[in-house]
N, C-alpha and C positions, 0 to 999 in steps of 0.2 A: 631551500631548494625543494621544487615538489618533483613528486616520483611521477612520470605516468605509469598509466595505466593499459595492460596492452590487453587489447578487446579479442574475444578468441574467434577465430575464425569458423565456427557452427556454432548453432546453437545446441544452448546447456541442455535440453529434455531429448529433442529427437535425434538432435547430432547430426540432422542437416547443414550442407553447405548454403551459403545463403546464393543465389540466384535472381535475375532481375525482376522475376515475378516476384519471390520470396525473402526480400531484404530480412536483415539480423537489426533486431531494435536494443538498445541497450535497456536493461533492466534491471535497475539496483534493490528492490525487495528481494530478489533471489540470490545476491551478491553483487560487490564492487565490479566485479568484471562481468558479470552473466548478460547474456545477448540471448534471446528468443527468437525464433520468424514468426513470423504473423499468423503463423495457421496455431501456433503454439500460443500465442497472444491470446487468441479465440478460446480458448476451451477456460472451461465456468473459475476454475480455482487460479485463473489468474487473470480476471475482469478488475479492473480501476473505475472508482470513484471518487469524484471532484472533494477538495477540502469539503467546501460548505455542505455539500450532498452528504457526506460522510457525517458532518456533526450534525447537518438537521434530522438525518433517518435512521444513525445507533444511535446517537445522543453522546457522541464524543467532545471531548474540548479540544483546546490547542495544544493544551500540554500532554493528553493521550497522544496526539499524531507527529510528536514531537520525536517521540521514540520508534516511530516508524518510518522504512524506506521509502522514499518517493519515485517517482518520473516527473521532469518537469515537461512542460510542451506548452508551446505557444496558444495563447487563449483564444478561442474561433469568436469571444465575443468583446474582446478589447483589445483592439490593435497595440501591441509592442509590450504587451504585460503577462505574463508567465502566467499558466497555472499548477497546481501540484497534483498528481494523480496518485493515490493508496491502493493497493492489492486489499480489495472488498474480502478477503478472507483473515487478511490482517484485523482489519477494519472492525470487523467482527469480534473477534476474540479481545481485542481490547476492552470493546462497548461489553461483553458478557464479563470480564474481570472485573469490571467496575461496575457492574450492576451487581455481584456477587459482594464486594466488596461495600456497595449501600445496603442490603440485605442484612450481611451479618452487622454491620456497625447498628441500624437500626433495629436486629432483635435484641444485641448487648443493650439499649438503652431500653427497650421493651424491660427487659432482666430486672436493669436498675431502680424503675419505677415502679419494679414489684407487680408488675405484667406479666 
């Protein structure tokens, strides 16, 4: 049996009520339930970046974004097939833990060959 999920009626930052101007989007990098409005959408630390965009410009894989919240939303460039959007600040900190993490693997082997 699944549970739903009941979507809160403002959004999680400003705590506005959503309004016809100002729909509530759901948004699951900030939580199962968490809903934003669109002015909230807008400001820089919660911008989304497409899969592919995301591994071609931090150099992430599939198994980094694997462990990351999505939005899905319909793709404006192929009719009837989904695409996934990442919170670009996610995105980020991922691509910088594994860049840290070839760093040091690559000075340990620097070490070992007496470098």
């Amino acid at each position: 049996m699944q549970t739903a999920v009941i979507l809160p009626r403002k959004c999680c930052l400003c705590k506005r009520k959503p309004q016809p101007w100002l729909p509530l989007h759901n948004f699951p990098p900030l939580g199962e339930a968490a809903s934003l409005c669109s002015q909230c959408m807008q400001r820089d630390e919660h911008q989304l970046v497409a899969k592919t965009e995301a591994k071609d410009k931090y150099g992430v894989s599939d198994r980094d974004l694997m462990e990351l919240a999505f939005v899905s939303r319909t793709n404006p460039y192929h009719k009837g097939a989904m695409i996934k959007l990442y919170m670009v600040s996610q995105v980020k900190q991922v691509s910088e833990r594994r860049r840290e993490e070839r760093r040091l693997v690559a000075e340990k082997e620097a070490e070992e060959t007496g470098g």
